[in-house]
N, CA, C and O of each residue as an XYZ file, in Angstrom:
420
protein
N     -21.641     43.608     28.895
C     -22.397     44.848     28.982
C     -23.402     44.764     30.131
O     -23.739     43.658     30.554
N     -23.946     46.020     30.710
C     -25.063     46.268     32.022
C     -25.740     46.483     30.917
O     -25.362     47.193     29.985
N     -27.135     45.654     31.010
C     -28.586     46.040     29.668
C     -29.508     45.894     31.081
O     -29.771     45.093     31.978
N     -29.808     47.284     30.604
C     -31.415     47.502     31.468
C     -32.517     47.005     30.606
O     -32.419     47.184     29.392
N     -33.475     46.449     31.058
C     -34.533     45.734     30.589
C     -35.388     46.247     30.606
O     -36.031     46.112     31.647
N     -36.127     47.365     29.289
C     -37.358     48.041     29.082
C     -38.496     48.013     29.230
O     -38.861     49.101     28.786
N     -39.612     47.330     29.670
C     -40.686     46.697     29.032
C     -41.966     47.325     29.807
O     -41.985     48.201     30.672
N     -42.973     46.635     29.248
C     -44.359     47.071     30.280
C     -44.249     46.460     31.632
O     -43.413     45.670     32.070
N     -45.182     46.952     32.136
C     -45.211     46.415     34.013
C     -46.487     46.345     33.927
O     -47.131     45.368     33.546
N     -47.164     48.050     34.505
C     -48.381     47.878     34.709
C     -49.537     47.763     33.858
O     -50.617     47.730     34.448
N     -49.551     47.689     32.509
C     -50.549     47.732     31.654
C     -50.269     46.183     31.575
O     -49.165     45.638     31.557
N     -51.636     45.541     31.526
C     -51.974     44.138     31.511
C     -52.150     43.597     32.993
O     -52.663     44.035     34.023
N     -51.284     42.094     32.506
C     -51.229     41.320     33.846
C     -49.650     41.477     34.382
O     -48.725     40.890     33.820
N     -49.451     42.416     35.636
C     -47.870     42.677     36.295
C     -47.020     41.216     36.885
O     -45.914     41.114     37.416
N     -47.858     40.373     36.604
C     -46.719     38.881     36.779
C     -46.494     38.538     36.252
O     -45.558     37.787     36.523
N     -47.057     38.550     34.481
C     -46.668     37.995     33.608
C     -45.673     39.067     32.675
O     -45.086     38.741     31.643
N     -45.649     40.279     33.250
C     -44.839     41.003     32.586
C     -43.210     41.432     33.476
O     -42.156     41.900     33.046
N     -43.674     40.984     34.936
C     -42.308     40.783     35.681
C     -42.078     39.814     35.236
O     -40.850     39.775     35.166
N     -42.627     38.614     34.722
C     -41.924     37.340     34.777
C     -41.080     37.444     33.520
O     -39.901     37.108     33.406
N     -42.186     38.165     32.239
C     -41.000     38.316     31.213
C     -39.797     38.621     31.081
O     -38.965     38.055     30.373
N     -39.582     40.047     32.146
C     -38.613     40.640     31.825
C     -37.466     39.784     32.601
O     -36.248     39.697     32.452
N     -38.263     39.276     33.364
C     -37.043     38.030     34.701
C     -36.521     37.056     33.298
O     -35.323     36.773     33.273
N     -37.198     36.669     32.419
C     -36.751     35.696     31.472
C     -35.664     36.422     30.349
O     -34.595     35.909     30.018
N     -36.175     37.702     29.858
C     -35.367     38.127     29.631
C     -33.765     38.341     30.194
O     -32.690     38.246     29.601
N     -34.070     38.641     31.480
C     -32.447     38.482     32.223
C     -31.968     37.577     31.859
O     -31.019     37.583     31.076
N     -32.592     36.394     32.413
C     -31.759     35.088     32.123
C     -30.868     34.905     30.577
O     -29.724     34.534     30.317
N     -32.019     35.364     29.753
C     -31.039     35.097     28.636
C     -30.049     36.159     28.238
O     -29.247     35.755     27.396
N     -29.917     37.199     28.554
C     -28.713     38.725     28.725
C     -27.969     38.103     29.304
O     -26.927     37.957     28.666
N     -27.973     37.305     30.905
C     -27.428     36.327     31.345
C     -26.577     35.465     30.411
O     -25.424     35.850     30.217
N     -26.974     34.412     29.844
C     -26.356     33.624     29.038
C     -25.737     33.808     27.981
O     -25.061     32.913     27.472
N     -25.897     35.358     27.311
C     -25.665     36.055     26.675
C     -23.989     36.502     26.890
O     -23.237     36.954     26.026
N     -23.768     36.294     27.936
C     -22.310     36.746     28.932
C     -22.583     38.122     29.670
O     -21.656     38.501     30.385
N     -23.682     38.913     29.614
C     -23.794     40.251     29.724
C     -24.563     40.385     31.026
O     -25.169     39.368     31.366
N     -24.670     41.616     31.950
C     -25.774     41.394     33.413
C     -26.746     42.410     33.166
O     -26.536     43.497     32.627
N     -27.759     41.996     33.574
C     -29.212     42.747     33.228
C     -29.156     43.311     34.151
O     -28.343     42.940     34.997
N     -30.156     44.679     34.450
C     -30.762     45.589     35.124
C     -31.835     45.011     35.060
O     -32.149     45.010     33.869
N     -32.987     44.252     35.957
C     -34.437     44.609     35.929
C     -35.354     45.186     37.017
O     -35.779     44.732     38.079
N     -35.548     46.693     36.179
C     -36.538     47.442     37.179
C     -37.523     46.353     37.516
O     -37.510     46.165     38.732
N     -38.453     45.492     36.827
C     -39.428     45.486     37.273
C     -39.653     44.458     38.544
O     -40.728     44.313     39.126
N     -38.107     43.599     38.935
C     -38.052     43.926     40.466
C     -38.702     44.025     41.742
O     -39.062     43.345     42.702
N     -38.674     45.552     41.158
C     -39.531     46.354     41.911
C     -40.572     46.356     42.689
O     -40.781     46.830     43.806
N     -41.355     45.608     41.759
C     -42.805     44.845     42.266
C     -42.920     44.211     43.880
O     -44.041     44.120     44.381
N     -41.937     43.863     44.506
C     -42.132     43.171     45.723
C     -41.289     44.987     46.432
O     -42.241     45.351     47.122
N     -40.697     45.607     46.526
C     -40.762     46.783     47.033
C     -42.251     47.604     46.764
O     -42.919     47.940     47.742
N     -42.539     47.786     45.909
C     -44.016     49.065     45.881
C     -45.092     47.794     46.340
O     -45.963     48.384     46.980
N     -45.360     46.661     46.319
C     -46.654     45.914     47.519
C     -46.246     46.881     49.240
O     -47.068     47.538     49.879
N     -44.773     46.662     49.608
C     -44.503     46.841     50.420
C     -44.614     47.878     50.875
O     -45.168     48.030     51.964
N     -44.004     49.118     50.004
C     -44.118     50.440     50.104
C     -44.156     51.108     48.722
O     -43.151     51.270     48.031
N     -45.576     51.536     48.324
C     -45.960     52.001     47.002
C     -45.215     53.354     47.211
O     -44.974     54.081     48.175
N     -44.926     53.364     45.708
C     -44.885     54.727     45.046
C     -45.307     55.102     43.687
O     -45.510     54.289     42.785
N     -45.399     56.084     43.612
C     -46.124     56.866     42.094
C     -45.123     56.364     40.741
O     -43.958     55.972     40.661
N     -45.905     56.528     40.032
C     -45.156     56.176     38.594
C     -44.347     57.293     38.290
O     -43.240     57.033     37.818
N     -44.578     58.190     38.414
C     -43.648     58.989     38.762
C     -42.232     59.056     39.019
O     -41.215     59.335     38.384
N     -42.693     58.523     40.757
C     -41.279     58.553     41.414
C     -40.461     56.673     40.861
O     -39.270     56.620     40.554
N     -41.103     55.750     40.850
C     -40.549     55.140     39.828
C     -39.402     55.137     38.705
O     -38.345     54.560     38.448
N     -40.406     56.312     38.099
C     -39.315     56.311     36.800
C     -38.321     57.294     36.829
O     -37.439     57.543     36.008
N     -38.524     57.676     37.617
C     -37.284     58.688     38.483
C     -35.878     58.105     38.857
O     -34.744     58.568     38.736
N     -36.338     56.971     39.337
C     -35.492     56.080     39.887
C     -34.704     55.658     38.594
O     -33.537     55.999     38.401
N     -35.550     54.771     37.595
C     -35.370     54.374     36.460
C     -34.610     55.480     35.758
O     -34.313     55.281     34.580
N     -34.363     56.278     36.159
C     -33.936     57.227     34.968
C     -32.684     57.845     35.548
O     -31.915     58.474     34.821
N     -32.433     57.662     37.010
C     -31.278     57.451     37.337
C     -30.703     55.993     36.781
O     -29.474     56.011     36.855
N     -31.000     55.242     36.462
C     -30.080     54.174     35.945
C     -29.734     53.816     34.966
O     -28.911     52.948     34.674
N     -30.670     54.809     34.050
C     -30.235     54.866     32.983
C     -28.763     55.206     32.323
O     -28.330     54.300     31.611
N     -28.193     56.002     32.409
C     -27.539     56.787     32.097
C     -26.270     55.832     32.675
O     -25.252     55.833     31.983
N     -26.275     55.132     33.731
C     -25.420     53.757     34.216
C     -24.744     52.880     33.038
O     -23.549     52.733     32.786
N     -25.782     52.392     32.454
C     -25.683     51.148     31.908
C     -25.149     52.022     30.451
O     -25.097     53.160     29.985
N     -24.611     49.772     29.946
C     -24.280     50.373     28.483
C     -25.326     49.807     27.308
O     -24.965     49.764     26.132
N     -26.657     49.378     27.735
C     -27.293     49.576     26.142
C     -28.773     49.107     26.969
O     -28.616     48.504     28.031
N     -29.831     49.307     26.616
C     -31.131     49.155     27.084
C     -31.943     47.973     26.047
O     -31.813     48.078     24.827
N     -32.515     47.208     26.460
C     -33.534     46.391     25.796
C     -34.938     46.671     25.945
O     -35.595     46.653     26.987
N     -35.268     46.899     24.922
C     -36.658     47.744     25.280
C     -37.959     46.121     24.343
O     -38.174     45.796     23.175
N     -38.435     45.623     25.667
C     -39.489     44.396     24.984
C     -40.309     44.655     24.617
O     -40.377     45.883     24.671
N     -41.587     44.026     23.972
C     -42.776     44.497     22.975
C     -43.657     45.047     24.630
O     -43.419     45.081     25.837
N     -44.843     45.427     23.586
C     -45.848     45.932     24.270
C     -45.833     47.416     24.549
O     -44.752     47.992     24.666
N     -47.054     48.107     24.670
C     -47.378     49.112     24.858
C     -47.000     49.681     26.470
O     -47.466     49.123     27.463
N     -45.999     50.985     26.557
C     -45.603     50.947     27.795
C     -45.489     52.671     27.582
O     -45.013     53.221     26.589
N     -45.910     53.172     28.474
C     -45.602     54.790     28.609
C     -44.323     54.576     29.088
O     -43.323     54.608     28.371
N     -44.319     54.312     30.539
C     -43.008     54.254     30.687
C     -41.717     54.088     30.286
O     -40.676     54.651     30.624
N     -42.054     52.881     29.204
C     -40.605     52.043     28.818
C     -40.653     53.114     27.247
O     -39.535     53.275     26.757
N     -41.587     53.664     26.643
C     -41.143     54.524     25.611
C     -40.453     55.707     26.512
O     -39.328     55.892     26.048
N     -40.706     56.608     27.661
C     -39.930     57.472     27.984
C     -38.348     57.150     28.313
O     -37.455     57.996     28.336
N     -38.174     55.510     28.604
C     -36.739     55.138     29.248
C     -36.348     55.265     27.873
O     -35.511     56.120     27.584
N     -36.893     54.454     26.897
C     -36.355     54.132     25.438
C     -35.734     55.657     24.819
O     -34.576     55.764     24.415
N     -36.827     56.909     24.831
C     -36.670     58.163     24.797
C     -35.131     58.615     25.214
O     -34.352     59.025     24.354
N     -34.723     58.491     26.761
C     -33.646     59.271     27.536
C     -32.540     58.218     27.435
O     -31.422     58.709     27.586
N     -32.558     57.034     27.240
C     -31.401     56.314     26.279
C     -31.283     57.267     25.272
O     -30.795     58.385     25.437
N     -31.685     56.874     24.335
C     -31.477     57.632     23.081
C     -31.210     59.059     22.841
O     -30.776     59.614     21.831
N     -31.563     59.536     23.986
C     -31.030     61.325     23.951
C     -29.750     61.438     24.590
O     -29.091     62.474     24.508
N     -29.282     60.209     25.357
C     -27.923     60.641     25.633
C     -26.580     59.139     25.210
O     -25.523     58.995     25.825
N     -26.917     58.508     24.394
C     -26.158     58.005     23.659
C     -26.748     56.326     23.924
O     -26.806     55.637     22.905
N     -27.052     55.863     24.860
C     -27.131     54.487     25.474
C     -27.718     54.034     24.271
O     -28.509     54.638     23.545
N     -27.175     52.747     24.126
C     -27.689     51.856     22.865
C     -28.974     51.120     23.120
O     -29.054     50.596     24.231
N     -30.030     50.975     22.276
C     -31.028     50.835     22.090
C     -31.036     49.538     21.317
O     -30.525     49.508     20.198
N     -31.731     48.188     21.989
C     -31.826     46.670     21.278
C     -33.281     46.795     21.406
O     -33.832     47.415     22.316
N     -33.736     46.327     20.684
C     -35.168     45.744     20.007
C     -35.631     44.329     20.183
O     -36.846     44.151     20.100
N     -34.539     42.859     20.507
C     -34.913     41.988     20.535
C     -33.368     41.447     21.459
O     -32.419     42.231     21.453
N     -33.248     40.244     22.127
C     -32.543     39.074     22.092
C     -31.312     39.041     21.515
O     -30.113     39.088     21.791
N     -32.188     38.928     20.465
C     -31.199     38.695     18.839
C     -30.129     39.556     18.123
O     -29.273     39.153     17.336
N     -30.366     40.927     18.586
C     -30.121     41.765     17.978
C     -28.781     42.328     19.006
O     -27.912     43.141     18.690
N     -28.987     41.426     20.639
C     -28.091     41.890     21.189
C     -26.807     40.527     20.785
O     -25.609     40.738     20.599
N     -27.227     39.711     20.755
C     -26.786     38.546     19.938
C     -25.613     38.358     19.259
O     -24.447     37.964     19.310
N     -26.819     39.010     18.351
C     -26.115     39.633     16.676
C     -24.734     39.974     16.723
O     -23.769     39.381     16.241
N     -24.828     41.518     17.689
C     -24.109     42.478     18.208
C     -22.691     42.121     18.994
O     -21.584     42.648     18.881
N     -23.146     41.016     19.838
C     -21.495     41.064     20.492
C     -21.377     39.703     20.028
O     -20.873     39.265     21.063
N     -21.449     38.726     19.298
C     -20.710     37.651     18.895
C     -19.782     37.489     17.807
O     -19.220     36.408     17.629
């Protein structure tokens, strides 16, 4: 499966929440499956910022790509609106690791 990787960015500390979601790959990775991670991103917007906005714009073109989204803890406007437009047009929605795990073994 393509699993886009949900999570916070900018609320908190943004290296420790890119780094999560980078860890997260790895294990979607090992999982047999290839991650999407927006948050990426981070070395494009130092370079050339853009609005949260146009961001999740982007993000929301890719949504609709993939076949199931992982949405990680923490408080995220953003990642509740991705979590949101998954779910309004069918894309499967994981909660943990485990659950994607669970799911294809």
């Amino acid at each position: 499966m393509l699993i886009y990787i949900s999570a916070p960015f900018s609320k908190g500390d943004q290296f420790v929440n890119v780094r999560n979601a980078c860890l997260a790959g790895d294990e979607i990775l090992k999982l047999g499956h290839y991650p999407i991670v927006p948050h990426l991103t981070a070395l494009w917007h130092a370079i050339s910022p853009k609005t949260f906005e146009e961001w999740l714009k982007i993000d929301c073109v890719i949504i609709p790509r993939v076949d199931a989204l992982l949405r990680l803890p923490g408080e995220s406007v953003g990642a509740d609106r991705e979590v949101a437009l998954a779910k309004s047009i069918g894309v499967h929605v994981y909660y943990s690791l485990q659950e994607i795990k669970d799911d294809t073994t």
